[in-house]
FIVO-675440 format. One line per field, with one value per residue (C-alpha): residue number from 1; residue in three letters; x, y, z. Coordinates in Angstrom, 3 decimals. Layout:
BEGIN
i = NUM:...;
aa = ALA:...;
px = X:...;
py = Y:...;
pz = Z:...;
end
This chain:
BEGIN
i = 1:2:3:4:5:6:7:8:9:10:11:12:13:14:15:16:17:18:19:20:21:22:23:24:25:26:27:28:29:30:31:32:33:34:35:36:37:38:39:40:41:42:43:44:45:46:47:48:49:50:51:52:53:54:55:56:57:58:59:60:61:62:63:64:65:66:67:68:69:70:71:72:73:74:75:76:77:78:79:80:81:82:83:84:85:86:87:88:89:90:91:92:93:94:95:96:97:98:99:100:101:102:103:104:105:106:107:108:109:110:111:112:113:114:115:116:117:118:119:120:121:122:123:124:125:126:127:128:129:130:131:132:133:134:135:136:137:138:139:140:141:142:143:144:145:146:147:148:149:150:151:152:153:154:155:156:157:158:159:160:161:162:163:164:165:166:167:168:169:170:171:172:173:174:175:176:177:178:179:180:181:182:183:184:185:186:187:188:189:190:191:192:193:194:195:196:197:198:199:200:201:202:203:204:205:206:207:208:209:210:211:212:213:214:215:216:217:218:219:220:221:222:223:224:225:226:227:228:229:230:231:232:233:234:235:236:237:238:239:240:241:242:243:244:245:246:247:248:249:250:251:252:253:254:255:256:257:258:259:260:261:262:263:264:265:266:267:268:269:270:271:272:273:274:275:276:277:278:279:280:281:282:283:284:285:286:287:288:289:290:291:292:293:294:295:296:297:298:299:300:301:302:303:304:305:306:307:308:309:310:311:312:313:314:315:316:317:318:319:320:321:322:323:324:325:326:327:328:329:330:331:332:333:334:335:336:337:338:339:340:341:342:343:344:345:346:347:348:349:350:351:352:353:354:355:356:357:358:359:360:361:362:363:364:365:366:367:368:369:370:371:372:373:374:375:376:377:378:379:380:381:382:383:384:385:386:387:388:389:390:391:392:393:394:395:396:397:398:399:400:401:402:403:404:405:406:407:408:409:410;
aa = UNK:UNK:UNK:UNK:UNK:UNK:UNK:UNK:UNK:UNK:UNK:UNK:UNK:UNK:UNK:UNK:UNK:UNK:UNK:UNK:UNK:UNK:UNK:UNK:UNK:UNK:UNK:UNK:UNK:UNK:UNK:UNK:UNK:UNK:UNK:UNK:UNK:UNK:UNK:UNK:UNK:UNK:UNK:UNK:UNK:UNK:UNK:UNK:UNK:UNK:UNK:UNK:UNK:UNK:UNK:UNK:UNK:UNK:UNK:UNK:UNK:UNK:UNK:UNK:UNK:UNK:UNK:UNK:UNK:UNK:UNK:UNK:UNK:UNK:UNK:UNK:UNK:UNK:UNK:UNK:UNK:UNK:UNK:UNK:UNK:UNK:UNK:UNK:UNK:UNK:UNK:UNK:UNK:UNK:UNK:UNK:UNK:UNK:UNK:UNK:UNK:UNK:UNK:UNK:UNK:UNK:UNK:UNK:UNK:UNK:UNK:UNK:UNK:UNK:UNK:UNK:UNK:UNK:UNK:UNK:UNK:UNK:UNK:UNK:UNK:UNK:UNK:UNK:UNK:UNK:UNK:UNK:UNK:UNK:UNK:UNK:UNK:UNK:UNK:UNK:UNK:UNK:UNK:UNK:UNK:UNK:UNK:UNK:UNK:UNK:UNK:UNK:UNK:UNK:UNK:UNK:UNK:UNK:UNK:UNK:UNK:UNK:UNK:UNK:UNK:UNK:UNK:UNK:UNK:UNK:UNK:UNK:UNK:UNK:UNK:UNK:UNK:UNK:UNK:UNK:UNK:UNK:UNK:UNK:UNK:UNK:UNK:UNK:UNK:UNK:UNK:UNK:UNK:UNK:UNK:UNK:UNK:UNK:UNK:UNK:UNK:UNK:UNK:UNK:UNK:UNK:UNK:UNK:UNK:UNK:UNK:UNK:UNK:UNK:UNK:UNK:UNK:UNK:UNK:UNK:UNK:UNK:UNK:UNK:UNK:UNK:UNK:UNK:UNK:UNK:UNK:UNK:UNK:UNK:UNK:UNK:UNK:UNK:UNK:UNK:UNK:UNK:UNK:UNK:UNK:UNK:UNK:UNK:UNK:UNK:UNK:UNK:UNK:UNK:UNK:UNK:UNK:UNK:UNK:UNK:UNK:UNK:UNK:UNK:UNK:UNK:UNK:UNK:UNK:UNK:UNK:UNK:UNK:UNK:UNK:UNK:UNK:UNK:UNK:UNK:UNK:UNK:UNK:UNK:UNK:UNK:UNK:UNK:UNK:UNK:UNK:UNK:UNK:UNK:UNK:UNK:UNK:UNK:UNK:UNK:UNK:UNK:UNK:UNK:UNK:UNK:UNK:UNK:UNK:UNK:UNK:UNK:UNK:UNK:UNK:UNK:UNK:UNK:UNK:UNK:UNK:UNK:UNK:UNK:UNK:UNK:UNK:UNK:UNK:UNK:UNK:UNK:UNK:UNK:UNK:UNK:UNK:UNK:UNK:UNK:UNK:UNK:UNK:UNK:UNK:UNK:UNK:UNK:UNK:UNK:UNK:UNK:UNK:UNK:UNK:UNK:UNK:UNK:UNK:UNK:UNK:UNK:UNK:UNK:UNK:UNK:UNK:UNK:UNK:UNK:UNK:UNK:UNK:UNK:UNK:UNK:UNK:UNK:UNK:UNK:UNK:UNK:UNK:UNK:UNK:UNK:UNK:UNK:UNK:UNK:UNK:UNK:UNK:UNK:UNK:UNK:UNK:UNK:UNK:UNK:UNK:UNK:UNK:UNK:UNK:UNK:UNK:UNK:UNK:UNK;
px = -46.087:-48.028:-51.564:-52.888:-51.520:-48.044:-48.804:-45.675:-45.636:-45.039:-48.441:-48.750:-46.743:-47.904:-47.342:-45.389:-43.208:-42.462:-39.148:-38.851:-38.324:-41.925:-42.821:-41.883:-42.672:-46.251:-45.553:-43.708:-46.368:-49.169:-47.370:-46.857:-50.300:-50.889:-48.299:-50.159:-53.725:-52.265:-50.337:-54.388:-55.756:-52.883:-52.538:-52.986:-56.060:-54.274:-52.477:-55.867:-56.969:-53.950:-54.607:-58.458:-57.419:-54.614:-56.748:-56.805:-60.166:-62.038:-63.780:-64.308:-65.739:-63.607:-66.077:-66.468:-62.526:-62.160:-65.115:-63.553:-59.953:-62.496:-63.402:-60.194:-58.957:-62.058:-60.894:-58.216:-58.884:-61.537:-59.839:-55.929:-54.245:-51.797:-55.337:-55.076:-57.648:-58.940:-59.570:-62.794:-65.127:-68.755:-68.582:-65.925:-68.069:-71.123:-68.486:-67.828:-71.748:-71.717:-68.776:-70.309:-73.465:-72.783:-69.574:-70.148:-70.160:-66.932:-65.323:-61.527:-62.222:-64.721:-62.132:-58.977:-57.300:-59.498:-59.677:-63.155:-63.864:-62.360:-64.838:-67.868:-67.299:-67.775:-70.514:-72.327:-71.556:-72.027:-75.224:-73.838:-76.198:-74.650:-73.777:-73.988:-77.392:-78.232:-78.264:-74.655:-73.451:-74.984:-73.068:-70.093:-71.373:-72.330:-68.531:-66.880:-69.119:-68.016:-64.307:-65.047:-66.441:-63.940:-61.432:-63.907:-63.530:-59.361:-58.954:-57.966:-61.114:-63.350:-66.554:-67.616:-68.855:-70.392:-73.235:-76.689:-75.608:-77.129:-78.531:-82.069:-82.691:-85.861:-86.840:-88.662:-86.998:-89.689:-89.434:-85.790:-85.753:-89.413:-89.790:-89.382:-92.452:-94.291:-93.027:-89.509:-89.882:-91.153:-88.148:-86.036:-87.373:-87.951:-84.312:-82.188:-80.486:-83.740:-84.883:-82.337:-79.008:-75.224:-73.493:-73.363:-70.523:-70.409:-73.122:-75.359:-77.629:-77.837:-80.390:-79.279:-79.737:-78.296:-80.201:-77.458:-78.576:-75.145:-74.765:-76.257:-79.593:-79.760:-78.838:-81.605:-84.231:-82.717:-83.471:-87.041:-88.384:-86.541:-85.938:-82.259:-79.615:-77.251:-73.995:-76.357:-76.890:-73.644:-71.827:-73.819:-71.570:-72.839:-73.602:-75.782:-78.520:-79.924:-82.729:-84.156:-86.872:-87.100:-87.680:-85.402:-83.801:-81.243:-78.709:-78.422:-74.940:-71.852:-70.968:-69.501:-70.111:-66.875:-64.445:-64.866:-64.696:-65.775:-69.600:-70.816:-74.107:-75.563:-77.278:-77.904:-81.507:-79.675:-79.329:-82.044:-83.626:-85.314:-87.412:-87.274:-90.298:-91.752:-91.347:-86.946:-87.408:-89.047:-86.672:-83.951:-82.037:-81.289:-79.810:-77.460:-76.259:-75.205:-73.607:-71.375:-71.218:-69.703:-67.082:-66.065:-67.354:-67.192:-68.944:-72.398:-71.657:-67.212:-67.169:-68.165:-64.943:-64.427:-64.174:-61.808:-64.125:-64.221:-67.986:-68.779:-72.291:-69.790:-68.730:-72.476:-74.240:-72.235:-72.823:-76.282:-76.956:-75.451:-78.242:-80.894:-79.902:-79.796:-83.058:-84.386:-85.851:-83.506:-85.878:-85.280:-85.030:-84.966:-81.738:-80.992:-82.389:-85.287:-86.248:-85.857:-88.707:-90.590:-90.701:-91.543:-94.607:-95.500:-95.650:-98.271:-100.338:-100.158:-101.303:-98.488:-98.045:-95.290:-93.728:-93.164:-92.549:-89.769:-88.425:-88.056:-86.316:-84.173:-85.528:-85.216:-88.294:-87.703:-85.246:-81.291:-80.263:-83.081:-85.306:-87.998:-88.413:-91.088:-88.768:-86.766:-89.516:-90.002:-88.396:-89.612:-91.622:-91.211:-89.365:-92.792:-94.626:-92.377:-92.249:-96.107:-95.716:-93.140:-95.419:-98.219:-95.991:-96.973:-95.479:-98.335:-98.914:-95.032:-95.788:-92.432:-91.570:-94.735:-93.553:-89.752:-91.381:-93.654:-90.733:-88.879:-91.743:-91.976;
py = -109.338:-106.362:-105.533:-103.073:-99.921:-98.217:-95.135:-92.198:-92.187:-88.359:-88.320:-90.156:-87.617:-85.216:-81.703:-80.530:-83.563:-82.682:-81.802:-78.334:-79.218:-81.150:-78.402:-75.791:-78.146:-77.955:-74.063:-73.730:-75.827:-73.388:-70.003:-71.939:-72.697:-68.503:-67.435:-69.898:-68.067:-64.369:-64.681:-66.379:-63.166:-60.731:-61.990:-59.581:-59.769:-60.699:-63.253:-64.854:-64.075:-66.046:-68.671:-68.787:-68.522:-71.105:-73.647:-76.893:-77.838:-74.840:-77.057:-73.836:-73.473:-70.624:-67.890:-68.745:-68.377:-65.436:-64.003:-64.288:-63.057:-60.090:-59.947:-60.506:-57.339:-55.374:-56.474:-55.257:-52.026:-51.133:-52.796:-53.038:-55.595:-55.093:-54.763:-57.713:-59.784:-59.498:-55.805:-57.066:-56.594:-55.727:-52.371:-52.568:-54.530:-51.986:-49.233:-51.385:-51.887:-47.750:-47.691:-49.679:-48.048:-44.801:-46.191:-44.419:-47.147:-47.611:-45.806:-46.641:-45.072:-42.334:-41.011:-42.545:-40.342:-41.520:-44.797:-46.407:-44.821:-41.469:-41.352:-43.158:-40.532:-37.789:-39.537:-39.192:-35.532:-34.527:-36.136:-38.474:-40.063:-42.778:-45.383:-49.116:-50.664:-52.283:-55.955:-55.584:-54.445:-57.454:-59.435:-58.050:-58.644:-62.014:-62.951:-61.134:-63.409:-66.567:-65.383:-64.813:-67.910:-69.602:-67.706:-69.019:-72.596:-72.168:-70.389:-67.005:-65.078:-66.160:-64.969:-63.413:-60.324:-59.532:-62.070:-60.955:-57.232:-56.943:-53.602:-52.882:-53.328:-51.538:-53.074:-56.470:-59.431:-60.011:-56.345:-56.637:-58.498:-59.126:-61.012:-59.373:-57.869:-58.125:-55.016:-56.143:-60.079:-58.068:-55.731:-58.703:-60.746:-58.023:-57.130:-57.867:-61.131:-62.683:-60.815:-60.568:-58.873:-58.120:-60.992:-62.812:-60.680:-57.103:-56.593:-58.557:-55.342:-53.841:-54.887:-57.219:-60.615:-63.128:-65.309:-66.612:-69.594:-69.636:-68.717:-65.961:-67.058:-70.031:-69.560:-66.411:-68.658:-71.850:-69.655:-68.361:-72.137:-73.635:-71.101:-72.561:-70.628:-68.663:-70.082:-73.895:-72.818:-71.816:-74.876:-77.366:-80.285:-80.974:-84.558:-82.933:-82.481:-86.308:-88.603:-89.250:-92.285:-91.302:-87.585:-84.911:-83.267:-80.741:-82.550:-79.696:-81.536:-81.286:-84.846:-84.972:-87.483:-86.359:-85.592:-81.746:-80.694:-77.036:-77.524:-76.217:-76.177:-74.063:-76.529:-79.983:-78.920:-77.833:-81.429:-82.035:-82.997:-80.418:-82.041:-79.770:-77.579:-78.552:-74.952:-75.518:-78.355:-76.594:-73.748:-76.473:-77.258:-80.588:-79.467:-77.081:-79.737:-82.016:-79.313:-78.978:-82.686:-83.086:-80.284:-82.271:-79.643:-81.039:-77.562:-77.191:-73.078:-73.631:-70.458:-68.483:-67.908:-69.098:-65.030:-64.653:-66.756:-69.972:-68.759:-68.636:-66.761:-63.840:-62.574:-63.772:-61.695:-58.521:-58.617:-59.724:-56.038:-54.692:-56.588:-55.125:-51.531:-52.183:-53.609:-50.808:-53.400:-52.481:-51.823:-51.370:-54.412:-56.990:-58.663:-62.304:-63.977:-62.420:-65.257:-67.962:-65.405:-65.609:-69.610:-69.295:-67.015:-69.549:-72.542:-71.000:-69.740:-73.489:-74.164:-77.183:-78.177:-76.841:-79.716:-80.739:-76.428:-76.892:-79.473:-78.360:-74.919:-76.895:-74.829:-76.295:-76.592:-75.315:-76.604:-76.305:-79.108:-77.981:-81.257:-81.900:-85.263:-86.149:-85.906:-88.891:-91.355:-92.731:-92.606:-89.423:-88.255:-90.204:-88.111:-88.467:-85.926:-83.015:-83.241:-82.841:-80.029:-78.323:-78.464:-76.778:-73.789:-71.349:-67.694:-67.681:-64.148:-62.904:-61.912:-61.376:-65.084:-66.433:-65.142:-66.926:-70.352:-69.872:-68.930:-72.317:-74.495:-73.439;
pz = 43.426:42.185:41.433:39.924:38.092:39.246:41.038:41.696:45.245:45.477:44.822:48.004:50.009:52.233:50.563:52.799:52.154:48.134:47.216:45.975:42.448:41.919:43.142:40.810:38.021:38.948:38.998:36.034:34.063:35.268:33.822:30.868:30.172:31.648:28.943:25.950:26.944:27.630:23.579:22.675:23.756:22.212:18.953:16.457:14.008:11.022:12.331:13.388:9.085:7.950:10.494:9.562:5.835:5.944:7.921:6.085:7.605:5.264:2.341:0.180:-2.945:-4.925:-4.842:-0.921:-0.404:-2.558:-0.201:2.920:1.714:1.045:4.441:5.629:4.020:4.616:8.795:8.562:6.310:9.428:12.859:11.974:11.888:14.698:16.794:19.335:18.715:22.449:21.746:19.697:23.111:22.433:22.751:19.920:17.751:18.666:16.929:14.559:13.621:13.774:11.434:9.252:8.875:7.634:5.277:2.066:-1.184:-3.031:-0.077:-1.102:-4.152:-3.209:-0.062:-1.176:1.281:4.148:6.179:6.537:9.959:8.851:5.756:7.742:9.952:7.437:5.900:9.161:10.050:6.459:5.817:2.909:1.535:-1.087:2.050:1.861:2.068:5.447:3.677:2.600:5.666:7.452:4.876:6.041:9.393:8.600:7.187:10.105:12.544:10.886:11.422:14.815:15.628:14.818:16.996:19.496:18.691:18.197:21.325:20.750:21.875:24.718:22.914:19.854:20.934:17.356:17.635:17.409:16.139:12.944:11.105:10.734:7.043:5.896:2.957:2.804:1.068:-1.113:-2.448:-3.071:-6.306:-8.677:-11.975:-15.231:-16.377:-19.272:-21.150:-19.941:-21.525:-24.756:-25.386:-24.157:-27.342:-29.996:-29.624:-32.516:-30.506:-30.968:-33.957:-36.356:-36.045:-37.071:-35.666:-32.153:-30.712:-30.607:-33.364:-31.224:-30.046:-33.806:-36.549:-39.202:-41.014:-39.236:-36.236:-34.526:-31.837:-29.872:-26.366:-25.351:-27.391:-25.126:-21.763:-21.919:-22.940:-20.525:-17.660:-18.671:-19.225:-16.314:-13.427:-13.279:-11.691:-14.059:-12.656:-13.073:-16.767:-17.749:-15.793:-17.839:-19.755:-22.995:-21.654:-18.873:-21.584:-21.974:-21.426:-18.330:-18.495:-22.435:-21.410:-22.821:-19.705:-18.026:-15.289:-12.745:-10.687:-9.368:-10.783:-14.769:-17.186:-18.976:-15.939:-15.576:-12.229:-12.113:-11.200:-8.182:-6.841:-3.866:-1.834:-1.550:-2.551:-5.602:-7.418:-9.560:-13.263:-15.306:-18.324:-21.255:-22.279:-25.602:-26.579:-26.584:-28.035:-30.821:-31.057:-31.434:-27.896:-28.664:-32.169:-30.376:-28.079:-30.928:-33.226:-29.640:-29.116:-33.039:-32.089:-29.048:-26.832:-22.891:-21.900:-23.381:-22.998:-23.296:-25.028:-21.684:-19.386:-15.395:-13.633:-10.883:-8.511:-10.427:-11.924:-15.443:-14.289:-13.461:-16.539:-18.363:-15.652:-16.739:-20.561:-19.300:-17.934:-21.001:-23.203:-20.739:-21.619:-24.878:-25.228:-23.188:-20.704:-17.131:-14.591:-10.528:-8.442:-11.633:-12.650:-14.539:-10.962:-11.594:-14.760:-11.417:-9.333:-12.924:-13.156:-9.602:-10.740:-14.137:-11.599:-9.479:-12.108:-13.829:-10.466:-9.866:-6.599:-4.137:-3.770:-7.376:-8.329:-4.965:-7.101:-10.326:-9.135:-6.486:-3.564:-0.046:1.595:5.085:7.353:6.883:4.469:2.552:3.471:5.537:7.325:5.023:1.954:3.039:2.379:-0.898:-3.972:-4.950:-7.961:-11.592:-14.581:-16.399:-13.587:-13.739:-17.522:-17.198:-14.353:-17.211:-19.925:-18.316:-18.282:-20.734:-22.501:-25.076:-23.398:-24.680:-28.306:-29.383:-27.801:-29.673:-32.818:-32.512:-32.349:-34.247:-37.150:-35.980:-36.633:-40.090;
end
C-alpha cells in the first residue's frame, strides 16, 4: 500500500548517482529558456509594434488605434525598425528626448530628403526655429512610454528606460487654450450663418436671405449653452434629445436608444444629462429634432461624416476654423474647446456650485476614474437642480445673440 503522492526517485538520488541523460535534460532545458530571453532582448522594434498592435487584449477606441499606428510609424521613422529592442537603454532614450526636441514641424515634408535625426540635427546647428512644441513632443513621449511598458509586461525589455524623461514645457496649461472673448462671440453671431445668408453650404459665410437652422447653426450654439464636447455634440442620436423628469434634455452616452454604435465618450466622468437652456428652446431645438425624427433621422447631426478616426468632431472642427476666419473672430490660443472653457467661465459667474458645474460639463473631480469617494454615496442630484443651475446661465451681454432670440420669439 501507498500513501501519499508518487515521487521520481531520481530526485532521491545522490547527484552524483544521475544518469547522464537527466542530466543534460536539466541542461538542455536551461539554454532553452537562455535562447527564449537572449531572442526577448534581440527582437527588432517593429516586430514588438506589430505584436503591441496585433494584441487582442488592446480595447481601443478608433481614434486611440489610429494613434498608436502613428506612433508606431513615428518609432520606427526615428529608431529603425531592425533596432533590437534591447538597444532602447537610457542613454538611448536620453538621445531620443534630444532628437525629439529640436525636430522641426512637418519634418517629412519640410526635409523630405532627411531622416528625423538628420533634420533635428540641422534644426539644432542651424538655429531652426519652427520645431515641435514641448507638449507634443511629450505626447509622443507619452505614446512611446505606453509601448514600452508593455514590452515590459510581455518580456522583451527588462525596463523601460524612457520613464520619467519628459521635456520642459514652458507654457502653463491654463494659458494654452482661453474662452472666446467677447468681440470673438460677437463676430461669431453677426456673421451671415446667424444673420442671414446664401445658403447653408458653401454660401454659408456670404450675406443673403435665407436663415438656415441646420447643422452648423446648432451644434455652434449646443456648445455655447452646454459646454459639451464637439465629438459629444456631433455623436448625438436624435433620441438622445428627450425628457428627463419632464425636463427637456441632452443624453451625453455611449448607449443608443436606436442601435447605433459609434458614440464614444472620454471618461467615465463623461456620462451625463444636460437640461436644455430656455434660450434653445426658444430658438427652436426641439423643432429641429422632430423635423429629423419625421425624416427618420437616427443621427440628430447624420449629415456630418465619421473622419478617418471614427470622429464626426474631425471633419466639423476643420470647417469650424474656416467659419472663424470668415467671421474675422480667430484669435491665438482659442479653438471650438474653447465654448467648454466659456461654460466653465458662465458657471462661475452664475455662481453654481462645483459640484453641480463638474456635473453638467462631465469633468472628473480629481482622482483617476474621475470620482471621488464621496461621489459614490447617494443618488446624486435631481434633473430639476441642474435645469435650475442651466438657467441661471446668461449671454444677455452677446448683442448679436440677444438679437437672434429675440427675432425667434416674434
Amino acid at each position: 500500500m501507498s500513501i501519499g503522492l508518487t515521487v521520481d526517485p531520481t530526485l532521491l538520488q545522490p547527484l552524483s548517482q544521475r544518469s547522464d541523460q537527466s542530466l543534460h535534460t536539466v541542461e538542455n532545458s536551461t539554454l532553452a529558456r537562455r535562447g527564449e530571453v537572449a531572442e526577448e532582448k534581440t527582437i527588432s522594434v517593429g516586430a514588438v509594434l506589430e505584436r503591441f498592435l496585433a494584441d487582442p487584449t488592446q480595447d481601443w477606441s478608433p481614434r486611440t488605434r489610429l494613434a498608436y499606428e502613428t506612433t508606431s510609424r513615428f518609432m520606427i521613422s526615428m529608431i529603425g525598425a531592425s533596432t533590437p529592442i534591447g538597444h532602447m537603454t537610457r542613454a538611448a532614450c536620453r538621445e531620443f528626448l534630444e532628437t525629439l526636441r529640436f525636430l522641426p514641424k512637418n519634418a517629412s515634408r519640410s526635409f523630405p530628403d532627411l531622416t528625423p535625426k538628420q533634420a533635428s540635427d540641422y534644426a539644432r546647428s542651424t538655429g531652426y526655429e519652427n520645431v515641435i512644441s514641448p507638449s507634443n513632443a511629450n505626447i509622443y513621449i507619452n505614446k512611446v512610454c505606453v509601448v514600452l511598458n508593455w514590452a515590459v509586461r510581455e518580456g522583451y525589455l527588462e525596463r523601460n528606460h524612457l520613464k520619467g524623461l519628459r521635456l520642459a514645457d514652458p507654457i502653463a496649461r491654463v494659458d494654452k487654450r482661453l474662452p472666446f472673448s467677447h468681440l470673438q462671440l460677437e463676430a461669431m453671431f453677426n456673421a451671415p450663418l446667424f444673420t442671414g445668408c446664401q445658403d447653408d453650404e458653401l454660401g454659408y459665410a456670404k450675406a443673403g436671405g435665407k436663415r438656415p437652422r441646420g447643422t452648423r447653426f446648432w451644434v455652434i450654439l449646443i456648445a455655447l449653452y452646454t459646454g459639451m464636447r464637439l465629438n459629444e455634440i456631433c455623436q448625438l442620436d436624435t433620441a438622445d434629445v428627450r425628457a428627463f423628469e419632464g425636463i427637456a434634455c441632452f443624453s451625453v452616452s455611449e448607449r443608443s436608444l436606436v442601435g447605433t454604435d459609434d458614440k464614444h465618450l472620454k471618461t467615465r466622468s463623461s456620462e451625463r444629462v444636460v437640461p436644455i437652456h430656455p434660450d434653445l428652446l426658444s430658438l427652436g431645438i426641439l423643432d429641429f429634432v422632430e423635423q429629423r425624427n419625421d425624416a427618420g433621422h437616427d443621427k440628430l447631426f447624420f449629415d456630418i461624416c465619421a473622419g478617418q478616426d471614427g470622429f464626426r468632431s474631425t471633419a466639423f472642427s476643420k470647417w469650424f476654423v474656416l467659419f472663424l476666419i470668415h467671421a474675422k473672430a480667430r484669435e491665438p490660443k482659442t479653438s471650438f474647446h474653447s465654448f467648454r472653457h466659456l461654460f466653465r467661465d458662465a458657471l462661475r459667474q452664475a455662481k453654481v456650485s462645483r459640484e453641480i458645474a463638474m456635473i453638467l460639463g462631465g469633468w472628473g473631480t480629481g482622482t483617476k476614474s474621475g470620482l471621488d469617494v464621496a461621489d459614490y454615496y447617494g443618488k446624486g442630484f435631481e434633473i430639476s437642480v441642474l435645469a435650475e443651475a442651466i438657467e441661471k446661465l446668461s449671454f444677455d451681454h452677446i448683442n448679436a445673440l440677444r438679437a437672434l432670440i429675440t427675432s425667434s420669439k416674434r
